[in-house]
C-alpha positions, 0 to 999 in steps of 0.5 A: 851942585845937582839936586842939591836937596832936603830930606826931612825924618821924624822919629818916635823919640822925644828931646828928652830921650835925647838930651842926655846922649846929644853930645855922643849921638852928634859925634856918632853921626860925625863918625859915620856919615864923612863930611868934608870937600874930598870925604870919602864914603864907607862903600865904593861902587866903582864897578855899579856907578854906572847902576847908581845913576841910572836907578837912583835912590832904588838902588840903595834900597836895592842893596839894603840901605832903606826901603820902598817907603823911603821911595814913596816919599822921595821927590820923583821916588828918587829917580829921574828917567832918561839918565845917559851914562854915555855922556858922563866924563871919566874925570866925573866918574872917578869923582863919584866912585867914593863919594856915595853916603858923604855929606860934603861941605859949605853949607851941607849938612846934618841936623838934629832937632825937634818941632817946636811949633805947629801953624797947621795941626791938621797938615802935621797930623797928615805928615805925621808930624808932632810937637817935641817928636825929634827931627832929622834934616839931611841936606845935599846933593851930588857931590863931586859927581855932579860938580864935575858934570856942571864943569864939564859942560860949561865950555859946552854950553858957552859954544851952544850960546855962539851958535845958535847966537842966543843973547845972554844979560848975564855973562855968568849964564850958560844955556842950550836949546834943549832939543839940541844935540848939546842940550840933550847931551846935558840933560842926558848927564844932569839926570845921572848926577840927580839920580846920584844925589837921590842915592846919596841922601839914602845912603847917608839917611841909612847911616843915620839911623843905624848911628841913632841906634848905636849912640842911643843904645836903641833898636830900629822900632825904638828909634823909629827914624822915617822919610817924611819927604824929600825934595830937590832945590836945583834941578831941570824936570819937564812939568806940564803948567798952564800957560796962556789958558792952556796945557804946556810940557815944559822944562823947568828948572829950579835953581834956589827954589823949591817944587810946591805941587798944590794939593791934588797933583799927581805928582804928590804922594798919595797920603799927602795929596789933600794937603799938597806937596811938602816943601822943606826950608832948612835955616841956618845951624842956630836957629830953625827950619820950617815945613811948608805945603804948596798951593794952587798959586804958586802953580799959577804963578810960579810954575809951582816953586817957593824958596829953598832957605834962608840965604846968605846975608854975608860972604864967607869971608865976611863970615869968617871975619865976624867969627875971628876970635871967637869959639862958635862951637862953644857959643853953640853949645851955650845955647843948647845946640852940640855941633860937629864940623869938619874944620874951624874954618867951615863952622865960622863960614856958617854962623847964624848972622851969615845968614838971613832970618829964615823966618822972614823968607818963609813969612815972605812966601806965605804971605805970597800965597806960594806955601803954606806953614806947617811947622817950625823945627829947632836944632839940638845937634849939627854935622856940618861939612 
């Protein structure tokens, strides 16, 4: 969906600390952040929806659920300009109007871990990142709210194609000039739906330590749980690139990928800058997810874009096929790792071998040159939708 996303938390807390009250702390989190296709959320802003989108993460803040250094560290500090409720539908409303702080399902999810390994100590020094400290990977997007903007303007889209008699090579592409009334009506949407999902990862990010809290029997500074970054990894934004040998603005959109800003850039935030932006490569439920640094050629040569995971090795049915028979939670389990889904059907969808070896993506992309590797985190615990 839009903006589906990555939030990455580091804590003060160490697998020790943890072990012993994984199972309660998983199931907590299985309590307070709703998981599902239709879950719906502790809060309902029908009446605010409308401030929701406009504002973004900061409204969260605004309403108590985290602070401004959450927003330091969020991609576009959680909030897109040139969001146009006016050209959100009412059917998309609705949808949104009880969704705000819930996972979703497929391949969303919450994860528990730690970091295992370390590639570049002085890049994890700058992120704060240590061996053995415990994780937090908060995975997706903007939900119903932003399927049914997508849905919306299919029809919308495929109109714009016949007249304005764009030639397509795949029937399963959709486009407008973005300076036409219909690409500026989308855009106008599209950013309501981002600024929903930024608020939506803010809500559950606050859910999460207050479930740390309670589960662990910890205050907030026994915890420690903090916004290391967050990044988007479907989403439209104008960025200025050379092309040609010279400055252009243009409208990149990211589909699969992930922003990876060199060091410098001032869309970087400041603490990170010598470094470059942090790039967050989640894996599958099994395994391990990375952190990555973007690089001065991923700005020359991919608009500066690296991967966004691990992706599918096989389809959910073939999943479901391999997993037939067997008990994937207590497989799970056997290796260390409690987890919690909404259904058997969404665990067997997302086990391991449907997907590829994280590893071997992130490998492919440091080899390219387009990030760097920084380090590896392990999961203990899963909520997945």
């Amino acid at each position: 969906d839009i903006n589906c996303g990555v939030r990455l938390m580091a804590s003060r807390l160490t697998p020790e600390q943890v072990e012993p009250r994984l199972r309660e702390l998983v199931n907590q989190l299985f309590r307070d952040v709703p998981t599902g296709v239709g879950a719906a959320g502790a809060l309902t802003v029908s009446v605010e929806l409308r401030c929701v989108v406009e504002r973004g993460a900061r409204w969260a803040v605004e309403h108590a659920y985290g602070s401004e250094t959450d927003l330091a560290h969020i991609e576009e500090h959680g909030c897109i300009a040139g969001a146009d409720p006016a050209e959100v539908s009412h059917r998309a409303w609705q949808r949104g109007r009880e969704q705000l702080g819930t996972l979703g399902s497929g391949n969303h999810f919450l994860e528990v871990g730690y970091v295992a390994e370390i590639y570049d100590a002085e890049a994890a020094r700058v992120l704060g990142l240590q061996l053995d400290e415990i994780t937090v990977i908060i995975h997706c997007g903007s939900r119903g709210f932003g399927y049914q903007v997508c849905d919306d303007y299919l029809g919308v889209m495929d109109s714009a194609v016949k007249k304005y008699h764009i030639a397509l090579p795949d029937r399963q592409l959709a486009c407008a000039p973005v300076d036409s009334p219909e690409g500026r009506r989308y855009l106008g949407a599209m950013r309501c739906a981002v600024n929903y999902a930024f608020a939506n990862r803010q809500v559950i990010a606050h859910h999460t330590r207050k479930a740390f809290e309670k589960a662990l029997g910890m205050s907030a500074a026994q915890v420690g749980l903090r916004t290391v970054y967050e990044v988007a990894h479907n989403i439209a934004k104008f960025e200025t690139h050379i092309v040609d040998g010279r400055e252009r603005r243009l409208c990149v959109h990211r589909k699969g990928a992930t922003r990876a800003f060199a060091p410098g850039c001032g869309e970087v935030p400041p603490e990170y800058r010598a470094i470059g932006q942090p790039v967050l490569i989640p894996g599958d439920m099994g395994r391990y997810s990375y952190v990555l640094t973007g690089t001065e050629k991923a700005m020359r040569d991919t608009f500066g874009s690296t991967c966004h995971g691990a992706g599918r090795a096989m389809s959910r049915v073939k999943a479901r096929q391999a997993a037939a028979g067997r008990n994937i939670i207590r497989e799970m389990e056997e290796r260390g790792i409690i987890v919690r889904g909404q259904s058997r059907r969404t665990v067997d969808e997302e086990i391991s071998e449907a997907y590829k070896d994280v590893s071997n993506v992130v490998d492919a992309c440091a080899l390219a040159g387009i990030s760097r590797k920084v380090a590896q985190l392990r999961p203990l615990g899963c909520v997945k939708g």
